[in-house]
C-alpha positions, 0 to 999 in steps of 0.5 A: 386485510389489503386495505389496512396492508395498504392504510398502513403502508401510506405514511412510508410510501415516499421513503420506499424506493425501486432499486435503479441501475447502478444502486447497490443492495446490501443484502448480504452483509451488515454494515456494521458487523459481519452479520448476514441472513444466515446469521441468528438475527438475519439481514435488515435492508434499508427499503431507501438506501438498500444498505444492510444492517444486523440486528444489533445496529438496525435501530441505529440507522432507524433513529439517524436516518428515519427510515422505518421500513425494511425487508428482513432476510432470514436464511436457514441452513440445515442438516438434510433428513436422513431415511431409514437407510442412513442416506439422505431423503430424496427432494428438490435441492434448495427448493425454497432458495429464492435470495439471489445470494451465494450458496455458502461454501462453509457448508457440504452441499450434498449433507445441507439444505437452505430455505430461504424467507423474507418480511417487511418490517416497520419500525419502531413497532416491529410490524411484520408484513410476510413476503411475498405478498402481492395481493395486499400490497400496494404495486409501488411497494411489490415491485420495490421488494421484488427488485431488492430480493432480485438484485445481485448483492453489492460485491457479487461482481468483484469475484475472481473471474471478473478482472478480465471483464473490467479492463478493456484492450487498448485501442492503441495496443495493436497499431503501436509502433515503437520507435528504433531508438536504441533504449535498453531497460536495466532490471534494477535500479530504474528512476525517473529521467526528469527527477530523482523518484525511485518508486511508481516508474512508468515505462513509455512502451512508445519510447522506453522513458521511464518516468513517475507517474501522479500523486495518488490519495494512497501516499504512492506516487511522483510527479506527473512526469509520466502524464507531461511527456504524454502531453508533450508527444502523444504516446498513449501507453505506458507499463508500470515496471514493477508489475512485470510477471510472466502472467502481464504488467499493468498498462495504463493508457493516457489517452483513454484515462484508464487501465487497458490491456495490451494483447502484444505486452510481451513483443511491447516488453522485448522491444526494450529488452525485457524478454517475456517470451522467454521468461514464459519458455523458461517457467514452462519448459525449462529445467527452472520450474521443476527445481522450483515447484519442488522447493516449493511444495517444502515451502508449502508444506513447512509454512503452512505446517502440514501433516501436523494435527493442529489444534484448532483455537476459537475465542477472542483474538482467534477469528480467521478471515475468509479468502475472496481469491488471492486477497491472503496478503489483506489478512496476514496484514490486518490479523497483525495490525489488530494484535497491536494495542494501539489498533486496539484501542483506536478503532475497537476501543472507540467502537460505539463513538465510531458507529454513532458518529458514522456518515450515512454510508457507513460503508464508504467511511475508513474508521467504520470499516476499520472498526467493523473488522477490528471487532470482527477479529476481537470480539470472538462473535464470529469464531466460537467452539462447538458444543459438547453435543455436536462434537460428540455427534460428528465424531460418531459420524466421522464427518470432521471435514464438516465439523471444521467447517461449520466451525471456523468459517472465518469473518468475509472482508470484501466491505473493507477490501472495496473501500480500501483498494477503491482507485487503486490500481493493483489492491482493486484487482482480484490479483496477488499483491505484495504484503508490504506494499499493502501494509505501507497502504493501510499505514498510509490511509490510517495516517490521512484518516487520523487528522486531530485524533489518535494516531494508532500508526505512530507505533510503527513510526520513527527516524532515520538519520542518513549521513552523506560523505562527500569522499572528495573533501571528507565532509558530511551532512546529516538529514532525517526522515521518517520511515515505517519499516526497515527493509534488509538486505539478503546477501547470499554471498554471505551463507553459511553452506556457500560450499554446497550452494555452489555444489549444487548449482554446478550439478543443476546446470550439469543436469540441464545441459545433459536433459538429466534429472535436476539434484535436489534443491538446496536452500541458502541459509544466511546469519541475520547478523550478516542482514544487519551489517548489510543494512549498516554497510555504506551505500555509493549515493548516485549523482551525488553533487558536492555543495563544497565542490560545487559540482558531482563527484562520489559520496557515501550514504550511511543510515542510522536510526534517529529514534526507535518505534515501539514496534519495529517491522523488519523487511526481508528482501527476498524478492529481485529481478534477474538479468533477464528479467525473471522475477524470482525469490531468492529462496533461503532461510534466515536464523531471526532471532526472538530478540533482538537488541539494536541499541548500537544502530543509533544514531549519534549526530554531527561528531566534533571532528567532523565538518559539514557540507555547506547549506547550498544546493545546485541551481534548479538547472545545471546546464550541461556544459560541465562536462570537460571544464569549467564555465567562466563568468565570461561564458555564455549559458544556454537559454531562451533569448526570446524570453529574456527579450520578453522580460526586458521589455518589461523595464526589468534589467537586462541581467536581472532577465538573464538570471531568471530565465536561467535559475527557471530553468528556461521554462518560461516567461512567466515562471522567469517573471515570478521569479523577479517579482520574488527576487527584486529586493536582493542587493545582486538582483542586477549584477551580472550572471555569474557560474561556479567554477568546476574547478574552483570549491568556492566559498565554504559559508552558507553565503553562496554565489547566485549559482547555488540556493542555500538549502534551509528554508529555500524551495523554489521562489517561483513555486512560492511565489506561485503559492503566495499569490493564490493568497496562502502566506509564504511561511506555510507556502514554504512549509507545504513546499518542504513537505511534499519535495516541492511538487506544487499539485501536492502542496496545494494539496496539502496547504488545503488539508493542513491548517496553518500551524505554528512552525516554532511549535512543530519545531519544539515538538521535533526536538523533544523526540530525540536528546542531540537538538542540532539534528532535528534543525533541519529535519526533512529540509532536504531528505527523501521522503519517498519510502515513507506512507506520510508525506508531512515530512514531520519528524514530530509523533515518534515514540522514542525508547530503547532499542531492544526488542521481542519477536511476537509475530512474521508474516510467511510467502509461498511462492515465486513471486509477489504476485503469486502463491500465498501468504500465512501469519504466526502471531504470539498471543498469550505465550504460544504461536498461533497460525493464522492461514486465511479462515482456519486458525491453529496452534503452531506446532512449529512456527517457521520463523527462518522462512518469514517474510515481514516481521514485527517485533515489539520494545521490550520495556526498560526494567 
């Protein structure tokens, strides 16, 4: 028998491999489905590529691949044997337990047993060899199947407990001495000190600048501005400033290229005035943390609907995911993306095509993935009711707490958190992350993974028009962008029971000025019409610089919507810095309404009697010296000589030098020189440089003096030139400028991943979507981008209609803060609310809708 083991095992020997250092075996998860050995059919693992496949999907990979063996992994999982006195019959717990795998939890140790068994299989005759089986196996193929059924399985080492162990402390965290500079950091409003980002701001704990950090594949990011001053001063570390917690921050050193951790972060952070020490002295021990921890156990209690004898619902549509450990915010978001048709349709509806199509790691590819746990959730495979039988026979022995285990045990998405959190900063960590954040993540990842196919995110997708006033000359400019979620403000002046809030605060600062008993907390409750008009209230624009006055001066913002989504997410702003640099959640509740009729928000274009701004926008460098008066044409701008010298020497014209040292920016000889090259056919290129006065508004045409740069069509010519002469046309050059905000690491990005296309096409397609043909002529020329996942800056695949809605789904937080507590969701699915609360899946009996935090409203049809 050996021998023929041995004879028939010959032919595949060159295809059986040992598990090396750094291989991953799954073997406990399909990669197709949620199977696992537990399941009916058990586990297949590849004996190649150790990847584990269910019953359903192991032929697929035997006729792609060719691999015939594997070792099939059965875990059984029964009731223990009752004696005659009702108790279980003493025995070795698990004997037969020889599967490095996690014991389920779903399960009650102390009334379940496992037995675990395992066999080589050959396809495509199915020979079954039994394991184990050292006798009459060849040595090769023993030790090969001793080391897949003892080696840990792929996510085992992403438990809870392993962040710490990953991040290292920074070899520069104990000897950094920060420099007595006299920098304070403001709670709000950060952006970066050499651009205009306003999002992934890094804090330098050497010197307090604030700068962006690099473009990431997830859509976040800026401009490097972060990793250039590291280069130019060699301070290693820096904080992300919107991760600060009283548990830490997450700090990045540059010098080690990875995340490390800064033991003094806190003595770091106060430095700069961010008090952490004291933000820890106050969650402890101050008077905050009771009147909060007991605002929160109602919050607690109502989101989750406790005390309430929910109907557990099982079937399609009703499939719980399972919590890794803080990883609630993942299925809030993912329960309501797959509630969505067009979600639906892309990754379940294409289920086999996506499958049959799938590289050979199936588990390292988005769409895979995406329909993995899409059909995990629909299909109803992994959440099914208990047979009349069983009921009966738990319900006799009063072991409910066991029967709803066993039943909803929910699908585990550790496969697709891994593949999309992979170099993520915040979404790899086992930590509580923000809702909204991820969503914007997953929305981003599904637009790059979208390329030339259906785009599900589209749903979600519309314009935002922004009109801009100078108040100075009364005149405006309009601009679009594209956006996925509008983000409402919460005015608490604005609350209905200000009197009683007021009331309570004197009381609550009585009782910890006297050490007496807090009063009993009171929740603010703010009209959402006062949201609204919030949202619609003009905003002061920051550094505005008036192209009719040339020079800065106060506008105002407005913002309406351009086109309307077919589902529209609503953002609460719930969440804000104190002026100590607490994080805290402003606890109040909100009248949502179900629905919801935004029609008079749309967006109306440039209006007869109003005059736009002129097409200029500053020079690339404004010097300084506008700060008392203005500067002549006689005056002379700083700049660097040596340059000018440099370029002059060339036998380029003295003035002609002077300009293109100047509109660089003084950056160098050689952007200066690409400039001339771009520049020497303009009938001015000699002319002396000349400044706009302060003073003076200058010309209101589009036709500016050399001091300004007309705004259409118009990104930096050192950055085109740059472009162009790597080969890529100009036209597109201009084009990949435009879409990433003129960041040329991003555009030469994004000229590689988008190939030349039409613009008069793109063009005709943007002004299909919105009826007034002036506001589309500019789209995106000029406008930030910054709050949108897409980075094309196309306002083209928008799905314009009517702007009135219906509530059909919120997503709620528990909790202080972002970072911590935990997240639910309602969804309306065949016209009752549903309560998604990680692996259990209930009736609503009271949704509350005025606690939520993300909603998610779809367009009610025309008729």
């Amino acid at each position: 028998m050996a021998a023929d083991l041995g004879e028939l095992l010959v032919p595949y020997m060159p295809t059986i491999r040992v598990p090396r250092t750094g291989d991953r075996v799954f073997k406990s998860e399909c990669a197709f489905s949620f199977d696992s050995p537990e399941s009916e059919g058990g586990l297949y693992v590849c004996m190649n590529t150790f990847l584990g496949f269910g019953r359903e999907h192991v032929e697929r990979h035997y006729r792609k691949t060719g691999q015939s063996v594997y070792m099939h992994l059965k875990r059984h999982v029964k009731e223990k044997t009752t004696g005659a006195a009702g108790g279980a019959i003493p025995r070795r717990r698990n004997g037969k337990v020889f599967l490095d795998l996690e014991l389920n939890r779903d399960f009650n140790g102390e009334d379940f047993e496992y037995e675990d068994e395992a066999k080589l299989v050959i396809f495509p005759d199915h020979f079954e060899i039994p394991l184990p089986n050292i006798e009459e196996l060849p040595a090769l193929v023993t030790i090969a199947c001793d080391a897949v059924l003892n080696a840990p399985s792929a996510y085992k080492k992403q438990e809870p407990e392993s962040w710490e162990e990953e991040i290292q402390v920074s070899r520069h965290a104990r000897s950094l001495r920060q420099l007595n500079n006299g920098v304070r950091i403001p709670p709000s409003g950060w952006k970066c000190q050499k651009c205009e980002m306003r999002e992934n701001l890094w804090l330098n704990l050497k010197d307090g600048a604030v700068l962006c950090g690099k473009w990431f594949f997830d859509g976040s990011g800026g401009n490097g501005h972060a990793l250039e001053h590291y280069k130019e001063t060699n301070y290693p570390l820096a904080v992300k400033l919107d991760t600060i917690t009283p548990d830490g921050a997450d700090v990045y050193s540059f010098e080690e290229e990875e995340a490390v951790l800064d033991p003094h972060i806190s003595e770091h952070l106060s430095h700069f005035g961010i008090d952490m020490l004291q933000m820890q002295k106050r969650t402890e021990n101050g008077h905050h943390t009771e009147n909060n921890s007991r605002l929160r156990v109602s919050e607690w209690e109502v989101i989750q609907e406790s005390g309430m004898k929910l109907k557990m619902v099982y079937g399609s549509g009703y499939t719980g995911i399972k919590n890794l450990g803080d990883s609630c915010y993942l299925s809030t978001v993912m329960q309501i993306l797959f509630s969505v048709p067009d979600f639906q349709r892309m990754f379940v509806g294409n289920l086999q095509r996506i499958f049959d199509y799938s590289p050979l790691d199936p588990t390292q590819d988005f769409a895979t993935q995406m329909a993995k746990l899409g059909h995990g959730l629909l299909s109803g495979q992994y959440s099914k009711p208990p047979m009349k039988s069983e009921l009966i026979e738990q319900v006799m022995k009063e072991e409910h707490k066991v029967l709803n285990g066993q039943q909803q045990r929910g699908i585990s998405p550790r496969m697709f958190k891994a593949l999309v959190s992979k170099g993520h900063p915040e979404f790899s960590s086992n930590r509580q992350q923000d809702a909204h954040e991820f969503l914007l993540h997953i929305i981003n990842l599904v637009e790059r993974n979208s390329t030339g196919l259906e785009n599900p995110s589209d749903s979600f997708r519309f314009l935002v028009e922004e009109r801009i006033q100078c108040c100075q000359t009364r005149r405006v400019r309009y601009s679009q962008r594209v956006d996925y979620c509008i983000q409402l403000p919460a005015p608490i002046e604005a609350a209905t029971n200000r009197e009683e809030l007021l009331a309570y605060e004197a009381k609550r600062k009585e009782a910890e000025e006297n050490m007496g008993t807090p009063p009993e907390p009171v929740r603010a409750r703010i009209p959402f019409t006062a949201c609204l008009q919030a949202f619609t209230e003009p905003e002061n624009v920051p550094d505005f610089w008036s192209s009719a006055l040339q020079a800065k001066s106060a506008g105002v913002k407005t913002s309406r919507f351009a086109s309307f989504p077919e589902y529209l997410i609503v953002q609460i702003k719930k969440f804000t810095f104190g002026v100590d640099w607490v994080p805290k959640k402003l606890d109040l509740t909100i009248d949502v309404p179900d629905f919801l009729d935004l029609s008079r928000l749309r967006a109306t274009g440039l209006q007869a009697d109003e005059e736009e701004l002129p097409d200029l926008m500053p020079p690339i460098v404004l010097p300084e010296d506008t700060r008392e008066n203005s500067m002549s044409s006689t005056d002379s701008p700083e700049m660097d000589e040596t340059a000018v010298m440099q370029l002059a020497e060339m036998g380029f014209p003295l003035e002609a030098c002077r300009k293109a040292v100047y509109y660089t920016g003084n950056m160098g000889p050689e952007m200066a020189f690409n400039w001339i090259i771009a520049h020497m056919e303009e009938p001015d290129f000699a002319e002396p440089l000349t400044l706009p006065s302060l003073m003076d508004p200058g010309p209101s045409t589009s036709d500016g003096p050399t001091g300004a740069t007309p705004i259409g069509n118009s990104p930096p010519e050192e950055s085109i030139a740059i472009l162009t002469s790597m080969g890529f046309p100009r036209a597109h050059s201009i084009h990949a400028l435009k879409a990433t905000n003129n960041n040329l690491e991003r555009a030469l990005d994004w000229i590689f991943t988008h190939p030349e296309e039409e613009e008069t096409d793109a063009l005709s397609d943007m002004a299909d979507t919105e009826p007034n043909d002036n506001a589309f002529s500019s789209v995106n020329s000029h406008s930030d981008n910054t709050l949108s996942p897409d980075r094309e800056g196309s306002g083209s695949r928008v799905k314009d209609g009517p702007g009135r809605y219906e509530l059909f789904a919120f997503i709620s937080h528990i909790g202080a803060s972002t970072m911590s507590g935990h997240y639910v969701c309602h969804i309306k699915k065949e016209g009752r609310w549903v309560i998604y609360n990680d692996h259990k899946v209930c009736l609503s009996e009271r949704p509350p809708k005025d606690l939520g935090y993300i909603y998610f409203y779809h367009r009610l049809s025309s008729s």
